[in-house]
matplotlib code that plots the C-alpha trace (Angstrom):
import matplotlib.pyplot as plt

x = [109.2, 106.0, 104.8, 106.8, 105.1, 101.7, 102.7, 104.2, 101.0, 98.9, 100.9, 100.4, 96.5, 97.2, 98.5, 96.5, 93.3, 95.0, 95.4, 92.1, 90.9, 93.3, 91.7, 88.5, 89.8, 92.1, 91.4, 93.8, 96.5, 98.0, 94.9, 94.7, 98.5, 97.3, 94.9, 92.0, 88.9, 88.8, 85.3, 85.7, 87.0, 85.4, 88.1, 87.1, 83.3, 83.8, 86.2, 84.3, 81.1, 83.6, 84.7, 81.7, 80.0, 82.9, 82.2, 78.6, 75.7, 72.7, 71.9, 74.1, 72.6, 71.3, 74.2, 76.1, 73.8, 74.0, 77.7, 77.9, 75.0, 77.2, 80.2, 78.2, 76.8, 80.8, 82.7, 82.0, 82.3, 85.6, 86.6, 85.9, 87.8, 90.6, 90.3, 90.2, 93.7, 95.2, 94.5, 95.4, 98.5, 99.2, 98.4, 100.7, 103.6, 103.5, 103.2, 106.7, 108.1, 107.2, 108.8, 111.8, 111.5, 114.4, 112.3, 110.9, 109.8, 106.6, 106.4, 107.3, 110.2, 108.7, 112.2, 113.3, 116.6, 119.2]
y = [93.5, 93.8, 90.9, 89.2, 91.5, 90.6, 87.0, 87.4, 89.0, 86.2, 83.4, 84.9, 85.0, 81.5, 80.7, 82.6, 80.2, 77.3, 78.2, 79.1, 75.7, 73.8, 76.1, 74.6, 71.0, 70.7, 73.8, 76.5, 75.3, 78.9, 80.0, 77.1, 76.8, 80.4, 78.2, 80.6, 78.3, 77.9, 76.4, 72.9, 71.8, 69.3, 67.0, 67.5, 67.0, 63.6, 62.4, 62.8, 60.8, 57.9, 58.3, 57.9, 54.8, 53.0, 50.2, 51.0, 48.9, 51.3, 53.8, 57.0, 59.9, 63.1, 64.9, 62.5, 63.1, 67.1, 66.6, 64.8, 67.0, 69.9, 67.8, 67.1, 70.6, 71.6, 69.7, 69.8, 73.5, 73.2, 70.7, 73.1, 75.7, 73.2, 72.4, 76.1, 76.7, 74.0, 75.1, 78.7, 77.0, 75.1, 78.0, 80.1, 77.8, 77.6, 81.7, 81.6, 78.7, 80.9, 83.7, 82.2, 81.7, 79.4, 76.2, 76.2, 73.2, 72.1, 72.9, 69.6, 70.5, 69.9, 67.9, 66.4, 64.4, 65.6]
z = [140.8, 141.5, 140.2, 142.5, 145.3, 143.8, 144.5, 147.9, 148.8, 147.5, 148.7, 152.5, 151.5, 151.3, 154.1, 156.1, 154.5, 155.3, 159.3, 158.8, 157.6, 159.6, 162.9, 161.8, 161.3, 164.6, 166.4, 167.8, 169.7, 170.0, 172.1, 174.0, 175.1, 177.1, 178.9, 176.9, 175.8, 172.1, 170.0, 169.6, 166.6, 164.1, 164.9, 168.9, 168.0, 165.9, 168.5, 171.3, 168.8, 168.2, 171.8, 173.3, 171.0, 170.1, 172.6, 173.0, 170.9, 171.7, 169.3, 169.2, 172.0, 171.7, 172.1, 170.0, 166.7, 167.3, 166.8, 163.8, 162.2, 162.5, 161.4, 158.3, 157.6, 157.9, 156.7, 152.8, 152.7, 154.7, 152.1, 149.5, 150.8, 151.1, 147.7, 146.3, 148.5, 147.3, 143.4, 144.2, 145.8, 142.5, 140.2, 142.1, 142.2, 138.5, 138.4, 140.6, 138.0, 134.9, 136.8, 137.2, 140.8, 142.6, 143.5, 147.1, 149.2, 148.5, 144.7, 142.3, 139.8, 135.8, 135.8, 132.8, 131.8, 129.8]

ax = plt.figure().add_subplot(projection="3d")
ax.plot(x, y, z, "-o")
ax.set_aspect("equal")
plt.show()
């Protein structure tokens, strides 16, 4: 039907925003098994801050700071973005249970006993 298109559609919207964000988080491993350079990720920038102070007691450097600052400045719209997949995930799933749609990993049953 085509509601079940609509939904088909909307779920690979999805999906595609949650690469998206996890790119942002982790980076892209797909690009970078072809030995292409890829933007560090956020994950790669707070890594290499933790990295490089763990043992250290002097304050953190330059180049240190700049990382987390864009860390910061990221990382609450990413988190946003997360969130609004994640509800469009759940809203969806219980589109596909009203529909009468077989249950698929990732969705929690509304079980009840008998």
């Amino acid at each position: 039907s085509s509601d079940a298109g609509a939904m088909r559609l909307e779920a690979k919207g999805l999906l595609a925003e949650l690469r998206s964000i996890y790119i942002e988080l982790n980076g892209d491993s797909e690009v970078a098994r072809h030995n292409e350079p890829t933007p560090p990720s956020l994950s790669d920038r707070i890594g290499r801050v933790v990295d490089g102070s763990w043992t250290s007691t002097s304050a953190p450097t330059g180049s240190h700071q700049h990382a987390y600052d864009i860390v910061a400045g990221s990382l609450q719209g990413t988190i946003t973005k997360l969130r609004g997949a994640l509800d469009g995930l759940d809203a969806l799933g219980k589109r596909a249970d009203a529909a009468g749609a077989p249950w698929t990993p990732g969705r929690l049953p509304d079980w009840k006993p008998e």
